[in-house]
N, C-alpha and C positions, 0 to 999 in steps of 0.2 A: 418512637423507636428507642429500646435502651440500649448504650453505647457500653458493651464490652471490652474490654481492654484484652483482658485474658484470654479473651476467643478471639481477638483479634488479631494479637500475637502470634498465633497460632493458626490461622491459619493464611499468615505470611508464611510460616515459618515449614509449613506442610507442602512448601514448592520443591517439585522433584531438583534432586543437586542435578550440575550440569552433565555429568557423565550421562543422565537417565534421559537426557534429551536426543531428539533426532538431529543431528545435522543437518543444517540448514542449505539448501543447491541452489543455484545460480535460476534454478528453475523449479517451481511450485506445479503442479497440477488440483486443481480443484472442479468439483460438481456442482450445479448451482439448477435448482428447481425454481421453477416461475409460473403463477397462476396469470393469465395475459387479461386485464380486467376488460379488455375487448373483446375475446372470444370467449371466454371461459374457458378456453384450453391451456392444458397444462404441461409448459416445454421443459425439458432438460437440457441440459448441455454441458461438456466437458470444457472446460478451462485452461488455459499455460499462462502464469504469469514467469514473464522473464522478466530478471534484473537490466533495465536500462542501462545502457552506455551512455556515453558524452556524446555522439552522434542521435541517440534516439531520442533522449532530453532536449538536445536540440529539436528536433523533430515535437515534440510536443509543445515547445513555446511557440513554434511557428504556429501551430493548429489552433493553440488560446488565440494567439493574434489575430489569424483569416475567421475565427470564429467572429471576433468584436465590430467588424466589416471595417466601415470609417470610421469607428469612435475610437479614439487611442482606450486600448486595456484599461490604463489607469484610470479614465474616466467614468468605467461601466461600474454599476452598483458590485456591492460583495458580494452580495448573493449568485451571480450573474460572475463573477470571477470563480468562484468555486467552483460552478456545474463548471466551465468551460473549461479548468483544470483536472478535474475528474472525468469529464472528456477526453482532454487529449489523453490522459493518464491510460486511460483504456483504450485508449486508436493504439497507443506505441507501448503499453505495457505487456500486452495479451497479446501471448506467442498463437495462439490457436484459441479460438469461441468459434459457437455456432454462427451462424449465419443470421438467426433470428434476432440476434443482443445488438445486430449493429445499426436497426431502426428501432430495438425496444428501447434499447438506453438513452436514447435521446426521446423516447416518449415517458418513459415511466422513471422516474427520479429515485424511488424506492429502491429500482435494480441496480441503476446508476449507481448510486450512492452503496448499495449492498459489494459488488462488485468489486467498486474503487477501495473502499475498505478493506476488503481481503488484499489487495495489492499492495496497498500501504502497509499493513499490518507484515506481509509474506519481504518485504525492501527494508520495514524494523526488523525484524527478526534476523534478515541476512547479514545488515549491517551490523549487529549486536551479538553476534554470533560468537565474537573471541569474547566479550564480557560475561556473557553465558556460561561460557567454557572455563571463564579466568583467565588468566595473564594467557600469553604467548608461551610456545617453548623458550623462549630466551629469557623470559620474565618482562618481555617488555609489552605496553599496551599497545594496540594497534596503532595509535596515534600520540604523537606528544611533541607538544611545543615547547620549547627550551628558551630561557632570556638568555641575550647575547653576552657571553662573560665580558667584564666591564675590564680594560686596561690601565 
């Protein structure tokens, strides 16, 4: 693969400015097609992801945990903390799924994993929304830590 510089430039530089963006809402709706490798039938379903609160967060560490049974969290392999993160992620992220996603996803990893991704991706996007945008109307960032002036 030859490494272009100049096309590479370019197209960073080909990303729409922020005004050409959609506003990002509290809530996402997506479509999501699935071939079921057990029947060969092919489902649809309409999607909501909501932006989690601090009660719903909660709500999904509880469900990593009752997922681990007895073994403390910490102790289960990585692989086996991720699914069970991307789990609860979708028990408490998804304002509305079909009815079908909530025995596939726990069978088929691919959807799991397809799924959980758009929700992460749609929770970036919401959180990075004023960077997007640029500064605040005030000029200030969304967030900023200040050192304590010193006396």
């Amino acid at each position: 693969m030859e490494l272009n510089l100049a096309a590479l430039n370019k197209s960073v530089a080909d990303v729409p400015e922020a005004e050409d963006r959609e506003p990002v809402g509290r809530e996402d709706t997506f479509t999501v097609d699935y071939l079921d490798p057990s029947s060969g039938e092919r489902l649809t379903g309409t999607f909501v992801s909501r932006i989690p609160d601090a009660d719903t967060k909660t709500r999904a560490g509880r469900i990593m945990a009752k997922l681990s049974g007895d073994t403390r969290y910490d102790d289960m392999p990585d692989v086996f903390r991720v699914w069970a993160w991307a789990m609860a992620t979708c028990a408490t992220q998804l304002a509305q799924k079909p009815t079908w996603f909530d025995t596939k996803a726990g069978e088929d990893d691919a959807l799991l994993f397809a799924v959980h991704g758009r929700l992460e991706e749609h929770a970036s996007r919401y959180f990075r929304r004023d960077d997007l945008a640029g500064d605040s109307a005030e000029g200030q960032p969304r967030v900023a830590i200040r050192e304590k002036a010193r006396t």
